[in-house]
C-alpha positions as CSV (number, residue, x, y, z in Angstrom):
1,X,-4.3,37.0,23.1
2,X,-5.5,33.6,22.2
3,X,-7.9,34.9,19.4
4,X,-5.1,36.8,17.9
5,X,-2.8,33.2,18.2
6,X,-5.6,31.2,16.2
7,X,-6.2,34.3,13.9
8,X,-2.7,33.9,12.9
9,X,-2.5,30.4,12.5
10,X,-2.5,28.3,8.9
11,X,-6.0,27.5,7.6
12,X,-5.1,24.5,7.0
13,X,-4.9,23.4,10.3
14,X,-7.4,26.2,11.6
15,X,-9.9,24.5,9.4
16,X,-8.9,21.1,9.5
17,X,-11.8,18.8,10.2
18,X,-12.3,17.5,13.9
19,X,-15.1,15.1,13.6
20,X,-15.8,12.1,11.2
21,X,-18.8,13.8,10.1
22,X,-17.1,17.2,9.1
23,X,-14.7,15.3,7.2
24,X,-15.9,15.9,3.4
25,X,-16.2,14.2,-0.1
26,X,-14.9,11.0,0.7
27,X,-18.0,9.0,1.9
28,X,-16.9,5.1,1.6
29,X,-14.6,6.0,4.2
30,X,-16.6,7.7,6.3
31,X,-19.6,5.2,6.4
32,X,-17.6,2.4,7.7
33,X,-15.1,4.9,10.1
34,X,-18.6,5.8,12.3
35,X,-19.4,1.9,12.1
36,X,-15.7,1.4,13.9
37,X,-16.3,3.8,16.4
38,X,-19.7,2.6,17.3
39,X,-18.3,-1.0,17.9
40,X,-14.6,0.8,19.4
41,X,-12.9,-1.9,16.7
42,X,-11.1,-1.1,13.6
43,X,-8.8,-2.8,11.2
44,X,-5.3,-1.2,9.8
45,X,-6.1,1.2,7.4
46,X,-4.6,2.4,3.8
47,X,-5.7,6.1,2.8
48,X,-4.3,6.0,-0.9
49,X,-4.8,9.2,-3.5
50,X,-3.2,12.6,-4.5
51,X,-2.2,15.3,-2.4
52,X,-4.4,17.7,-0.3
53,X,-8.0,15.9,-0.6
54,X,-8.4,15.2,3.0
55,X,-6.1,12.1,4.0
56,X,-4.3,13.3,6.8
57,X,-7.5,15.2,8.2
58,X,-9.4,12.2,7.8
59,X,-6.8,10.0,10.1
60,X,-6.9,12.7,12.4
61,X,-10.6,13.3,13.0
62,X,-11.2,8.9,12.9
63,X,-8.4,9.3,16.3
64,X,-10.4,11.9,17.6
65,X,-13.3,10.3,17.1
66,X,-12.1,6.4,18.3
67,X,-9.8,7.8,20.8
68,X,-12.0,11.1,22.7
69,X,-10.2,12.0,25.9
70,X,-7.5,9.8,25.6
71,X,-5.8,10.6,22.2
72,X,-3.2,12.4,23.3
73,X,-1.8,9.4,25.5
74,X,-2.5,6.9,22.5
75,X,-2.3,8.5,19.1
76,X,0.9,9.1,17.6
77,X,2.3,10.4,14.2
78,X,5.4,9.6,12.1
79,X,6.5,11.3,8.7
80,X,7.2,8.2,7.4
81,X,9.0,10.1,4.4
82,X,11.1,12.4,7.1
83,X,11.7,9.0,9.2
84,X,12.2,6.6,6.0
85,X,15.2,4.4,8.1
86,X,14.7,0.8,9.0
87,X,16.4,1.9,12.4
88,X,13.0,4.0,12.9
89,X,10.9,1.5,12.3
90,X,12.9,-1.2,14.5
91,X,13.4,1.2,17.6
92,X,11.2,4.3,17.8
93,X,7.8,2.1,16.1
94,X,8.5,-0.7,17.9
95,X,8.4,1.1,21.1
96,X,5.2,2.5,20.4
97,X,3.4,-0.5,19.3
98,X,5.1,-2.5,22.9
99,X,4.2,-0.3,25.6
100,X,0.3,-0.6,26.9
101,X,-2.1,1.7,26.1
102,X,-3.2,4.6,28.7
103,X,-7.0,4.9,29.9
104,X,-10.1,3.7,28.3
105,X,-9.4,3.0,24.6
106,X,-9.7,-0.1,22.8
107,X,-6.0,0.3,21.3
108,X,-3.2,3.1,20.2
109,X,-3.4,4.8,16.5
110,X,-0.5,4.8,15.1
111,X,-0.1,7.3,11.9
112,X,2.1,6.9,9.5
113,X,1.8,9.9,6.9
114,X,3.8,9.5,3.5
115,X,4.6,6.1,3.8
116,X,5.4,5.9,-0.7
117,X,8.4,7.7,1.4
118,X,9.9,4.5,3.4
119,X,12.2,1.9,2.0
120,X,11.2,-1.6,1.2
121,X,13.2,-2.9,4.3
122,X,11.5,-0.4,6.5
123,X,8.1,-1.6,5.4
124,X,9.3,-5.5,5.7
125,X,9.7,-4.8,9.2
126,X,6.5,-2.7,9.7
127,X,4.7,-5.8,8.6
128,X,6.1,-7.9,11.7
129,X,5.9,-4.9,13.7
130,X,1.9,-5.0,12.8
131,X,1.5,-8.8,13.2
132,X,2.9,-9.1,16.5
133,X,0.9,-6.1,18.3
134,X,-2.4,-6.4,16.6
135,X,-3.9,-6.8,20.1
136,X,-2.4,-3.1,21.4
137,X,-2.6,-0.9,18.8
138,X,-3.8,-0.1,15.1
139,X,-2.1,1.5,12.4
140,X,-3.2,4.2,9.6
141,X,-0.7,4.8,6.7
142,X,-1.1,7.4,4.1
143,X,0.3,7.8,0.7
144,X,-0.2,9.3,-2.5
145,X,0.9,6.2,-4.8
146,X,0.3,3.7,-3.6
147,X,2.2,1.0,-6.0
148,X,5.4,2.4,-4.0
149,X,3.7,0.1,-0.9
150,X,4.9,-3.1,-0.2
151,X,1.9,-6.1,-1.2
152,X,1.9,-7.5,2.3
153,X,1.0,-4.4,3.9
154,X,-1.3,-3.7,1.6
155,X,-3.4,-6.7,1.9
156,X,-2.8,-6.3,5.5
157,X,-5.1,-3.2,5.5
158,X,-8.6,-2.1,4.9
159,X,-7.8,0.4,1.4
160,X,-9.9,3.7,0.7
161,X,-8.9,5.8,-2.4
162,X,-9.6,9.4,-1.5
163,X,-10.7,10.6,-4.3
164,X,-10.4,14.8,-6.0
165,X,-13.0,16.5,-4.0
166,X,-15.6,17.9,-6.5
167,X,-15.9,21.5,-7.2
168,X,-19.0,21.7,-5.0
169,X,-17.8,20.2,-2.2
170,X,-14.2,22.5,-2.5
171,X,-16.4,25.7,-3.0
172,X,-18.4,24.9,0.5
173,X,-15.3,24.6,2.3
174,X,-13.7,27.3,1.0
175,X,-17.1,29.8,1.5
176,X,-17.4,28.2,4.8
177,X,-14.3,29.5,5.9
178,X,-14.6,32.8,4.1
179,X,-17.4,33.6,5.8
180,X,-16.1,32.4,9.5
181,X,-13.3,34.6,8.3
182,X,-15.3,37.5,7.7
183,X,-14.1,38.2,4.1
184,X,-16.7,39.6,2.1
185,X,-14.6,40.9,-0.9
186,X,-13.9,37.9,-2.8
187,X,-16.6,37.7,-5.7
188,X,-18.7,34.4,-6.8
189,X,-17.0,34.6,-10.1
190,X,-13.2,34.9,-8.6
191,X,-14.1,31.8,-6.5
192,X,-15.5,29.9,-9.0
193,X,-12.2,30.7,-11.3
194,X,-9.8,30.2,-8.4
195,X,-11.5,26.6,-7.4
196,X,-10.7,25.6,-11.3
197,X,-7.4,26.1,-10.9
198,X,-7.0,23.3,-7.9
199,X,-8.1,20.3,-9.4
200,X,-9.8,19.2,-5.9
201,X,-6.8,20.2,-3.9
202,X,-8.2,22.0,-1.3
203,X,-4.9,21.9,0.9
204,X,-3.7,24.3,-2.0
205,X,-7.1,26.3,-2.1
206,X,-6.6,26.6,1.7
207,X,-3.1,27.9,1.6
208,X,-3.4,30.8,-1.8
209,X,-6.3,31.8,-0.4
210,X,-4.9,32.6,3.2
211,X,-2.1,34.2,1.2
212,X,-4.5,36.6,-1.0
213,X,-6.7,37.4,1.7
214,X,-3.4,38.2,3.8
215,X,-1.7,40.3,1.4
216,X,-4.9,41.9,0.0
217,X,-4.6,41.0,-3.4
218,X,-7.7,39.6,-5.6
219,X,-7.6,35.7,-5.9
220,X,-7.3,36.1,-9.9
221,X,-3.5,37.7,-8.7
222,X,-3.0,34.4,-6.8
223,X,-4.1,32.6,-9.7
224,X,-1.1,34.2,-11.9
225,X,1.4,34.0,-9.3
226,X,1.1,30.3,-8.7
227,X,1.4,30.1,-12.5
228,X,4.6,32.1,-12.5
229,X,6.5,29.2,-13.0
230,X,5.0,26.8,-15.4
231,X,4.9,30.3,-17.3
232,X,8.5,30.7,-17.4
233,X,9.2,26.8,-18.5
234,X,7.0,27.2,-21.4
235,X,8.6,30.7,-22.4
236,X,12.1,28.9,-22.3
237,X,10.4,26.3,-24.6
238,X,8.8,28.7,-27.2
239,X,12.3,30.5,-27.1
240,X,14.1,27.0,-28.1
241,X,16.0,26.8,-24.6
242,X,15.4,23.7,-23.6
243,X,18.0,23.2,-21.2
244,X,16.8,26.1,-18.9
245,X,13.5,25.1,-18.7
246,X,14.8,21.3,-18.0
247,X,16.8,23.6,-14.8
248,X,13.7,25.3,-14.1
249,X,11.4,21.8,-13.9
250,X,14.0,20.2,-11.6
251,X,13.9,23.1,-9.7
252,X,10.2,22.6,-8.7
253,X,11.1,18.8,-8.0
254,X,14.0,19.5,-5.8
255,X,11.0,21.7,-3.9
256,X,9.0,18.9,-3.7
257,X,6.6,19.4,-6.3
258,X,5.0,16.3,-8.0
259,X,5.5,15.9,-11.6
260,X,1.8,15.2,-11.5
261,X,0.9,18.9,-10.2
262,X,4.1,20.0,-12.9
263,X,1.9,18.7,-15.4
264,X,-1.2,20.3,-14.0
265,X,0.3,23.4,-13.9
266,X,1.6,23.5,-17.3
267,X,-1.4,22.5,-18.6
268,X,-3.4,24.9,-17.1
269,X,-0.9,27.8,-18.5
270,X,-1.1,26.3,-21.9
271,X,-4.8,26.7,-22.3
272,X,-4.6,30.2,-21.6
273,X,-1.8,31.3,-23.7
274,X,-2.1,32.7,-27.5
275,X,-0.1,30.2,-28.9
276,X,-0.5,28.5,-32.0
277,X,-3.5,25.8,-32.5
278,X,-0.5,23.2,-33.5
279,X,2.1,24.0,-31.4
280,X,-0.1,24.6,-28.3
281,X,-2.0,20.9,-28.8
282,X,1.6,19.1,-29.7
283,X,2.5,20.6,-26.0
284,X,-0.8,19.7,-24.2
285,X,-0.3,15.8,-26.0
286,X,2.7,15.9,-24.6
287,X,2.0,17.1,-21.2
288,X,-0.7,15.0,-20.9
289,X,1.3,11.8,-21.5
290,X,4.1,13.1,-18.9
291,X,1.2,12.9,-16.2
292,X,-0.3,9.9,-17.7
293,X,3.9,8.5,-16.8
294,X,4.0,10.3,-13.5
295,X,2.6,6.9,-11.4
296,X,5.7,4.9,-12.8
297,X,9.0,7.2,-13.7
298,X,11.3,8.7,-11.5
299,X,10.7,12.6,-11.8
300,X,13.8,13.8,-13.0
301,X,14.0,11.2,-15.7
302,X,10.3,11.9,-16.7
303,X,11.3,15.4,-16.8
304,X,14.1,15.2,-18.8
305,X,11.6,13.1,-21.4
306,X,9.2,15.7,-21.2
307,X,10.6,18.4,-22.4
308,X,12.8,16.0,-25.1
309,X,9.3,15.6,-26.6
310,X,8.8,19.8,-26.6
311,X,11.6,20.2,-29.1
């Protein structure tokens, strides 16, 4: 029964690293992390950098590392984007951070995942929150843009970018777990495709590739399907309705999708269409200079001016 549980569980989290040394690609980190848990000290930490390259996994496996036995008593995590109030901060943080820690640990770990999610107010009082209870417990905040975090608590932490894992390094996780996962029918070439299409996400390679091997279809099908969308935006384009495709691009933001991976994914569709050399480079230009914007426009007015500049 608990074999069957785990086999149907995400990969994501199946696969998610444990230890600071499985953690992969992002070695500044990791150097100083295994210095911190040698000496059981640490300062608050920034992970910064786009999604699905490790960040979460990382925090994780530095709690499990600094923490052992005791994590479950002193490790907790917050969705800071899901728990964006000032009220959160003031009560359910607070709490945390006051009451002592349990067993033989240095301090709590505090995560706070998403934290380009919480209002300026709610990171003012983070800041006190941090000050005051330096001696109990520790904090590690995530985010993926970091100029959405407040200067104080940025200077108040020790700041890693995690960088897009390399192809290499995505293609030995990915085989790893193909071959823990007994699948023997995805081909070299397929992979190597498939991995192109992520841009170092591997959270994403994780997720289509449970889905392929689930629904037995090749990985080149996955590849299309994911497309599907940016697909339809640039065929409302190329049939002069701009306004539908506009629909279509909130749509994907209203799902959460970054304009950043938008543009990805549009870009990736362009260079394999037919179209013609002028039109399809005026589109890529403008692409490109929609994700170059993504780090300082709201998404729905950057993807109102992105497909202004199509027509």
């Amino acid at each position: 029964h608990y074999g069957t549980e785990l086999h149907k569980m995400l990969w994501t989290e199946k696969y998610r690293p444990k230890k600071l040394n499985e953690v992969v690609g992002q070695i500044d980190f990791t150097l100083d992390a295994e210095h911190w848990v040698i000496n059981s000290e640490m300062p608050n930490v920034l992970f910064y950098g786009r999604a699905g390259v490790g960040k979460t996994a990382a925090a994780m496996a530095l709690a499990n590392d600094m923490l052992g036995d005791y994590k479950s008593s002193n490790f907790f995590e917050i969705n800071a984007s899901d728990d964006r109030k000032l009220e959160t901060v003031r009560t359910r943080i607070k709490e945390i951070a006051s009451t002592g820690k349990v067993g033989d640990v240095p301090f709590k770990i505090i995560l706070l995942d998403e934290m380009d999610g919480m209002t300026r107010d709610a990171q003012n009082a983070l800041k006190r929150i941090m000050e005051r209870y330096a001696d109990n417990c520790r904090f590690i905040i995530t985010c993926n843009d970091r100029h959405k975090i407040i200067h104080p608590l940025i200077s108040r932490c020790a700041n890693y970018n995690f960088k897009k894992l390399q192809a290499h390094h995505v293609h030995h996780i990915l085989t790893t777990v193909l071959e823990s996962e007994e699948v023997n029918h995805v081909t070299e070439e397929e992979l190597e495709n498939f991995i192109g299409t992520l841009h170092g996400d591997v959270r994403r390679g994780l997720t289509e590739l449970q889905a392929a091997v689930s629904s037995k279809s090749s990985l080149s099908k996955q590849i299309d399907k994911q497309l599907l969308p940016y697909t339809e935006i640039l065929e409302l384009v190329n049939q002069n309705n701009y306004t539908n495709a506009l629909e279509k691009v909130h749509e994907l933001i209203y799902e959460s999708v970054e304009m950043k991976t938008i543009c990805i994914g549009l870009h990736d569709t362009l260079i394999k269409t037919d179209l013609d050399h002028n039109t399809k480079f005026k589109l890529l230009r403008v692409v490109g200079e929609a994700e170059w914007r993504s780090s300082n426009m709201t998404p729905k007015v950057l993807a109102s001016w992105m497909i202004g500049q199509m027509i």
